[in-house]
KESEMAR-803792 format. One record per residue (C-alpha): residue in three letters; x, y, z. Coordinates in steps of 0.2 Angstrom, whole numbers, padded with zeros to 4 digits, always signed. Example, Ala and Ser with C-alpha at 12.3 -4.5 7.8 and 13.67 -1.06 7.14 Angstrom:
ALA+0062-0022+0039;SER+0068-0005+0036;
END
This chain:
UNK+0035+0095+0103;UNK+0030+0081+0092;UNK+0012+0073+0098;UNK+0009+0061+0085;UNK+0018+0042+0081;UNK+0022+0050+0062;UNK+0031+0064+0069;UNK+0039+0058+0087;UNK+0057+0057+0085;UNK+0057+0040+0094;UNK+0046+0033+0082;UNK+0046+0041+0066;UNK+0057+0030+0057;UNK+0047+0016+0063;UNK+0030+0021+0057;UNK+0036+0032+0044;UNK+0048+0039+0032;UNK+0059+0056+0033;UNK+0054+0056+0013;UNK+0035+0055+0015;UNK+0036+0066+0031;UNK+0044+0079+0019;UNK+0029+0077+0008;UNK+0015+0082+0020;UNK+0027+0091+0029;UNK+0021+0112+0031;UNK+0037+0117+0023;UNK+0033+0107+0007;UNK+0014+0112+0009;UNK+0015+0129+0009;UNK+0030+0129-0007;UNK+0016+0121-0016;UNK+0005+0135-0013;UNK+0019+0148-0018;UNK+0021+0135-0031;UNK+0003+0137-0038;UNK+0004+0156-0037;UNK+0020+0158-0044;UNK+0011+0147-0060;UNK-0005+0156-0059;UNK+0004+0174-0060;UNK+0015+0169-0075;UNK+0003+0163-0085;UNK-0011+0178-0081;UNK+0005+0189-0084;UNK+0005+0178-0103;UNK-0012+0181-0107;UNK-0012+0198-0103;UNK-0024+0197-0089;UNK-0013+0203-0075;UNK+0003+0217-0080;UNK+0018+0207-0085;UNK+0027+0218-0071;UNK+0014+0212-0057;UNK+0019+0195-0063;UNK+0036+0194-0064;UNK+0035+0205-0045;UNK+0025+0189-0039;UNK+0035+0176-0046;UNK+0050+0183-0037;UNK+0044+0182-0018;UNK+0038+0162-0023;UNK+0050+0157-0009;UNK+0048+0149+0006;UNK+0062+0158+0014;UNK+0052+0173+0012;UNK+0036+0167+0020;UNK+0037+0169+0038;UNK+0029+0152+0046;UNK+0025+0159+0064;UNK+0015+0173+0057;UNK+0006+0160+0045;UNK+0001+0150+0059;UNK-0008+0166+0069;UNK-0015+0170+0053;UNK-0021+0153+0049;UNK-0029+0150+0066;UNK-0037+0168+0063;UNK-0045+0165+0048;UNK-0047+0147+0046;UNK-0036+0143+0030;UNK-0017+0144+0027;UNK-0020+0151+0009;UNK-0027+0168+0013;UNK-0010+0171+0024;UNK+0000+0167+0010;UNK-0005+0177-0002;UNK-0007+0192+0011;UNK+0012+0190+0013;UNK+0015+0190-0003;UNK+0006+0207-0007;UNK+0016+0214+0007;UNK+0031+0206+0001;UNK+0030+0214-0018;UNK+0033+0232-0022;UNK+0023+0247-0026;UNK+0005+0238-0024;UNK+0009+0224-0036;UNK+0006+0212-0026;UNK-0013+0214-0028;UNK-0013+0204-0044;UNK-0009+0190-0034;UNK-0022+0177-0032;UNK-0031+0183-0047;UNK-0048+0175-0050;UNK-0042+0160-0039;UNK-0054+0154-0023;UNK-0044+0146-0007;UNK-0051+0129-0011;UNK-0042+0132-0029;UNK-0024+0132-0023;UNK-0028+0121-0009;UNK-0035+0107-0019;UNK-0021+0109-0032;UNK-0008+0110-0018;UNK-0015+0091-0012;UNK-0014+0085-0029;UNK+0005+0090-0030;UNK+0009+0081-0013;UNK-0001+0064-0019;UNK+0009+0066-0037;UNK+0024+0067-0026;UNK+0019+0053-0014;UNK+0011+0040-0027;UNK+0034+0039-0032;UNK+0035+0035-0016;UNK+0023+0024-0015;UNK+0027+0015-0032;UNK+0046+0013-0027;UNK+0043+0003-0013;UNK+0031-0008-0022;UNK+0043-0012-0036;UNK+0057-0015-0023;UNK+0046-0024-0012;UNK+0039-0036-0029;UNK+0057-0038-0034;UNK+0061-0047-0016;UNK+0046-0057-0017;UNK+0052-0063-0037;UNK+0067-0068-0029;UNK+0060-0078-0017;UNK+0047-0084-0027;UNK+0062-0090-0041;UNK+0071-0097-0028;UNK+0058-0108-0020;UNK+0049-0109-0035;UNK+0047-0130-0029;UNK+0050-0129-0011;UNK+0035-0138-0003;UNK+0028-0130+0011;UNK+0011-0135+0018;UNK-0004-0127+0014;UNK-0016-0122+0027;UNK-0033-0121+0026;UNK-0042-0113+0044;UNK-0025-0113+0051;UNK-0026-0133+0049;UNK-0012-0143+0037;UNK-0021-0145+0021;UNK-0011-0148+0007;UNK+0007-0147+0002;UNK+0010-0130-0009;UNK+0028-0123-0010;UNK+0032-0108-0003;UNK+0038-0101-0019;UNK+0021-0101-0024;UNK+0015-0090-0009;UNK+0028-0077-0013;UNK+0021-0076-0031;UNK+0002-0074-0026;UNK+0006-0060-0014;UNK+0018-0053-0028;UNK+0002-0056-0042;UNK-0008-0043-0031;UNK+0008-0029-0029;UNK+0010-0030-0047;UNK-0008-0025-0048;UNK-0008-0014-0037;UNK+0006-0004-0046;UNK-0008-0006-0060;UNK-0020+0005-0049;UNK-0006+0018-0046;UNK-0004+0021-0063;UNK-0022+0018-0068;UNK-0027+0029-0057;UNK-0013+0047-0059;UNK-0024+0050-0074;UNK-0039+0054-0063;UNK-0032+0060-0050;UNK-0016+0072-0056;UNK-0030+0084-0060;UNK-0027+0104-0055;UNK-0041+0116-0051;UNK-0045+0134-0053;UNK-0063+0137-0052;UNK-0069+0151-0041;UNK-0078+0156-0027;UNK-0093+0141-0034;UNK-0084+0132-0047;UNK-0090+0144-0062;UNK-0074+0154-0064;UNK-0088+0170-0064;UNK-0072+0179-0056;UNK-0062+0179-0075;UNK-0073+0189-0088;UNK-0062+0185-0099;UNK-0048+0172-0103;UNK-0053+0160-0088;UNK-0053+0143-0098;UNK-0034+0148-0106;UNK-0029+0152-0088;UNK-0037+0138-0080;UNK-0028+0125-0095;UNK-0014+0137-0094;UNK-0009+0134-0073;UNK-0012+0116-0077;UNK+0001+0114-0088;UNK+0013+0124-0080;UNK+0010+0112-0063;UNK+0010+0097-0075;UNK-0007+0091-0072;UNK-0022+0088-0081;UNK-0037+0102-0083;UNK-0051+0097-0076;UNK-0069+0096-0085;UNK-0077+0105-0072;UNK-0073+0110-0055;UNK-0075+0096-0041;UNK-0074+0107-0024;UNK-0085+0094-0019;UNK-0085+0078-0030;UNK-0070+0070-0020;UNK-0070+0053-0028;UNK-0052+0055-0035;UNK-0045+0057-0017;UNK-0056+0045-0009;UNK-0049+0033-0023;UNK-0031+0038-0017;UNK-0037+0032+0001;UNK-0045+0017-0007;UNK-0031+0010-0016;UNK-0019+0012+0000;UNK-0031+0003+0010;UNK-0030-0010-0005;UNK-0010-0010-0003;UNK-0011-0011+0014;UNK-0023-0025+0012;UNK-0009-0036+0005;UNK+0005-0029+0017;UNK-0005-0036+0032;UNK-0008-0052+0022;UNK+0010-0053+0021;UNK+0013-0051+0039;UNK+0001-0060+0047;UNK+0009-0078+0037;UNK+0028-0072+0042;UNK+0021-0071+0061;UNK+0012-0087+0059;UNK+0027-0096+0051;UNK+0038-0088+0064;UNK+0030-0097+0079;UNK+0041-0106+0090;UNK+0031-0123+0085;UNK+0031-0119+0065;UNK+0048-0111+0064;UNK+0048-0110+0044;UNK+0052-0092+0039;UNK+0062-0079+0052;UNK+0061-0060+0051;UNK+0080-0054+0047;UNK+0089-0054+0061;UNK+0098-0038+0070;UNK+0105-0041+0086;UNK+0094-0035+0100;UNK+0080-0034+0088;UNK+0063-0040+0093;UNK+0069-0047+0109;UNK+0062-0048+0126;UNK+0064-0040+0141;UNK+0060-0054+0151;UNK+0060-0070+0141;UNK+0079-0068+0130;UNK+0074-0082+0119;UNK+0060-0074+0111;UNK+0063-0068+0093;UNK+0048-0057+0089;UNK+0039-0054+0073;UNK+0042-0035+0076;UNK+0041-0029+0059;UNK+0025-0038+0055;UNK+0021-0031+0073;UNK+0022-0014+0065;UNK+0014-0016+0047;UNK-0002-0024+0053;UNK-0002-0009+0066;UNK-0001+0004+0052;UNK-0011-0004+0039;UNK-0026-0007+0052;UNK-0027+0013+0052;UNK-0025+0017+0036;UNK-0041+0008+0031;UNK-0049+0017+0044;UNK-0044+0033+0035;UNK-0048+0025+0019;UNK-0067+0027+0024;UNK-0064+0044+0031;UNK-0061+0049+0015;UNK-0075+0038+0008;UNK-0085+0049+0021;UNK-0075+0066+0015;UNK-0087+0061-0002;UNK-0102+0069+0006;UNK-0101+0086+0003;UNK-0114+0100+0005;UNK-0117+0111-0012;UNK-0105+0117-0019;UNK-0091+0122-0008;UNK-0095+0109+0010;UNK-0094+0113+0025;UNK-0083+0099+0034;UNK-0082+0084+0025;UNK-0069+0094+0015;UNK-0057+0096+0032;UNK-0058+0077+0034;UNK-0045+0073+0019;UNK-0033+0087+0029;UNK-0033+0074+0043;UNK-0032+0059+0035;UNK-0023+0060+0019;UNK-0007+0064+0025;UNK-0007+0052+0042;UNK-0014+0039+0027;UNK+0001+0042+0015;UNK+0014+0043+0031;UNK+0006+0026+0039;UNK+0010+0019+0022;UNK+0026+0022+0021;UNK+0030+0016+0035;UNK+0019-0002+0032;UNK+0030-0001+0015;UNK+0047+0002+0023;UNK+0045-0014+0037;UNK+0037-0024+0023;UNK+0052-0022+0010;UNK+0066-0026+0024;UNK+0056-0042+0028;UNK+0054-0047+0009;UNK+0072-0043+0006;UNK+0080-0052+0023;UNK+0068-0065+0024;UNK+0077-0080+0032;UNK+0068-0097+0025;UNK+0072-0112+0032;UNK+0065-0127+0017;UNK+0070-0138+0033;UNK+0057-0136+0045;UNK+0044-0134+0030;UNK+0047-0151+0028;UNK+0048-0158+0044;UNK+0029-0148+0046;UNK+0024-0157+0030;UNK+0030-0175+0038;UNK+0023-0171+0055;UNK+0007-0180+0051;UNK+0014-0194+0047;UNK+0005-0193+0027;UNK-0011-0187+0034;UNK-0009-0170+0023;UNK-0008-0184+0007;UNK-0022-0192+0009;UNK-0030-0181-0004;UNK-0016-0188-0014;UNK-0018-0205-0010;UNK-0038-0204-0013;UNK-0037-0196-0031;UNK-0024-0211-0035;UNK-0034-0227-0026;UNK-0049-0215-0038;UNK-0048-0227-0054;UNK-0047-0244-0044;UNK-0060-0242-0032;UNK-0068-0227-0037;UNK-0067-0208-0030;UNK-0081-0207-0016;UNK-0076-0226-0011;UNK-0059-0221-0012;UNK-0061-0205+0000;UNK-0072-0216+0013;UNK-0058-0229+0013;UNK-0045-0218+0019;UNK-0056-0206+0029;UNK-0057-0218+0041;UNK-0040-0225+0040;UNK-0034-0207+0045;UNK-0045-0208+0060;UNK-0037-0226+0062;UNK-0021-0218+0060;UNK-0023-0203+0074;UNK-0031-0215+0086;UNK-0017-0227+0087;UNK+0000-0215+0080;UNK+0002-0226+0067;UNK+0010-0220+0048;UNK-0004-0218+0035;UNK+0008-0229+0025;UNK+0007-0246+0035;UNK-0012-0242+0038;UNK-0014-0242+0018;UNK-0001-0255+0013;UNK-0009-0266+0026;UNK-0029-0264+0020;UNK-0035-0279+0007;UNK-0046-0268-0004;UNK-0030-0257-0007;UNK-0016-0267-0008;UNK-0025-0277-0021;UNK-0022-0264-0033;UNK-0006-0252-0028;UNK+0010-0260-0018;UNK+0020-0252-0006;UNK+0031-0242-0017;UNK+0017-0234-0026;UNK+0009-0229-0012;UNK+0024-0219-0007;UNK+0024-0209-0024;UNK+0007-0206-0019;UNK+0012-0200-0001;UNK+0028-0191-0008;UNK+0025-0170-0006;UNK+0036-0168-0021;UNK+0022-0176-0033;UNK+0008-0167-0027;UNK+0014-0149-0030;UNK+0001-0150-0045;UNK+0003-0133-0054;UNK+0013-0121-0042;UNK+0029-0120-0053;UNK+0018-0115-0069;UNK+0008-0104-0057;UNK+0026-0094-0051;UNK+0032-0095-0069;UNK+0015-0086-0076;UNK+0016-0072-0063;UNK+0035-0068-0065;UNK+0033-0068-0082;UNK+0021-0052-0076;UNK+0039-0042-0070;UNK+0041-0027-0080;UNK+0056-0028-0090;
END
């Protein structure tokens, strides 16, 4: 009985995916404990510290199948913790006492903790895959429509023209940079931990360092300097570079649903039949994807400051803030995944229409040029003069529906200096892109090879 939007099988696959479900998933949890057992007994069993027997007994019950998940869950909800139940059923599962050595000098915030990092090492692929996927559908578009004009909005008023391949190559310049904090940041986060009851590894009179470096390096993660039970700034900074991600994906979203309105029309979402439709109004093609990722990004940066919060921990082992990453990490991850999935079938279907983008550029009349045409009349009658002049003939121009063209052509103080036809270069889209093209070169040139 699924309770939850991440785990309902009507939605799942909406707000979701079955690969990061897997991740946070209890199955994969709990291998990750055996996981870090199964490390932590071979390499005791290396050093010497544990018999090479008790080892190798250990080793061979790290199995899910041999871990009975209905009596973990009474055993959890006994004691509190999941790890305690594990390594009980392994000590039962091994022979002739041998299980004992199981669990030897660890605390349950040891494996826990390590466990976490295994899942983030697992989920930051995930993660990472999507943004490449989704940054090499935005460098398509971005190349394609490199000089496209499209107006430029400024408060949700036309400002000035842009092209649209320019606003596929800024939201690319910050998914690039956010692969940047993904791989910045799995060198301060891919950290295991084995430090005991309070951080000190007391439990290990001797060789607690070589087991501590040794586990690490048999999980594939770094050693940590010192313990950090409760300096929780590397998963906070997990949350906070998903919020980051998120950040952008919402961006993203919220132009595709302004450019999809019925009176803009300039971009569609890819079109399924049946999809986003009404059931009342059956003309009505809704944003439903970007419906969905500005859903799911909206909580993950409220779990972002949870984790924030999770920071502010008591001593040296807390007493809650610890349980709020068990919450909110994996719904953060799983939220993601989903905001990652809508956003890479909008990015890769995108339906653009350079048609429409036009005819919204010309709906004005040249009013959305008149920057244009001031910065041009600028070395005849002067900038500020320039701008006052045709301030008020694009009041004049509103008030009586008239082009801006006939209003400039017509005034004496303009047409003293400029004719007709060089008043339309100045009211032509096409020459007042300025920089867009180099600025879409510039960040495509930023594409890994």
């Amino acid at each position: 009985m699924a309770a939850s939007i991440i785990d309902s099988r009507i939605f799942q696959g909406i707000f979701s995916s079955d690969a990061m479900r897997h991740v946070w998933s209890d199955e994969n949890r709990t291998q990750k404990y055996l996981d870090i057992e199964c490390a932590l007994a071979k390499v005791q069993g290396r050093l010497g510290l544990i018999p090479q027997e008790a080892a190798d007994e250990i080793v061979s019950h790290c199995h899910l199948e041999q871990i009975d998940m209905a009596l973990l869950r009474q055993q959890t909800e006994r004691i509190g913790y999941p790890i305690l139940g594990v390594v009980s059923q392994l000590n039962k599962l091994c022979r002739d006492k041998l299980g004992e050595y199981c669990h030897w000098g660890a605390t349950t915030q040891d494996i826990t903790d390590t466990a976490t990092v295994l899942q983030i090492r697992e989920a930051l692929v995930l993660v990472d895959d999507e943004l490449a996927a989704i940054a090499q559908g935005l460098a398509k578009l971005a190349r394609e429509h490199r000089l496209t004009p499209i107006i430029g909005r400024s408060n949700l008023q036309q400002a000035i023209p842009v092209t649209f391949g320019y606003k596929m190559a800024g939201l690319l310049s910050a998914v690039l940079r956010h692969r940047e904090r993904i791989a910045q940041l799995r060198e301060r986060v891919l950290v295991g931990e084995f430090a005991g009851a309070a951080g000190t590894l007391a439990s290990l009179e001797t060789g607690a360092m070589e087991t501590q470096a040794g586990l690490c390096a048999e999980l594939g993660l770094a050693q940590p300097v010192i313990a950090w039970h409760t300096i929780r700034d590397n998963i906070a900074e997990v949350g906070a570079v998903l919020g980051l991600i998120g950040g952008t994906l919402g961006k993203l979203s919220t132009d595709v649903k302004l450019m999809m309105q019925t009176e803009v029309g300039e971009v569609f979402e890819p079109y399924h039949h049946g999809r986003g439709s009404s059931s009342t109004m059956p003309q009505k093609r809704n944003p439903i994807a970007s419906c969905y990722i500005h859903a799911a990004i909206s909580v993950v940066r409220q779990h972002a400051a949870a984790l924030m919060d999770a920071m502010v921990a008591d001593h040296e082992r807390s007493t809650g803030p610890w349980e709020i990453e068990w919450i909110s990490l994996p719904e953060t991850f799983c939220l993601m995944a989903g905001a990652l999935k809508q956003s890479r079938a909008v990015v890769e279907g995108l339906q653009v229409d350079p048609a429409a983008m036009r005819r919204n550029i010309d709906m004005t009349g040249g009013l959305v040029m008149s920057e244009a045409v001031m910065m041009g009349l600028g070395p005849y009658i002067g900038r500020e003069y320039a701008h006052d002049r045709v301030y008020d003939l694009c009041r004049q121009s509103l008030a009586e529906n008239k082009p801006l063209l006939d209003l400039l052509e017509a005034h004496p103080e303009i047409k003293a200096h400029v004719d007709r036809a060089a008043l339309e270069r100045m009211l032509d889209p096409a020459n007042y892109l300025g920089q867009s093209g180099v600025m879409v070169d510039r960040v495509l040139a930023q594409m890994p090879a």
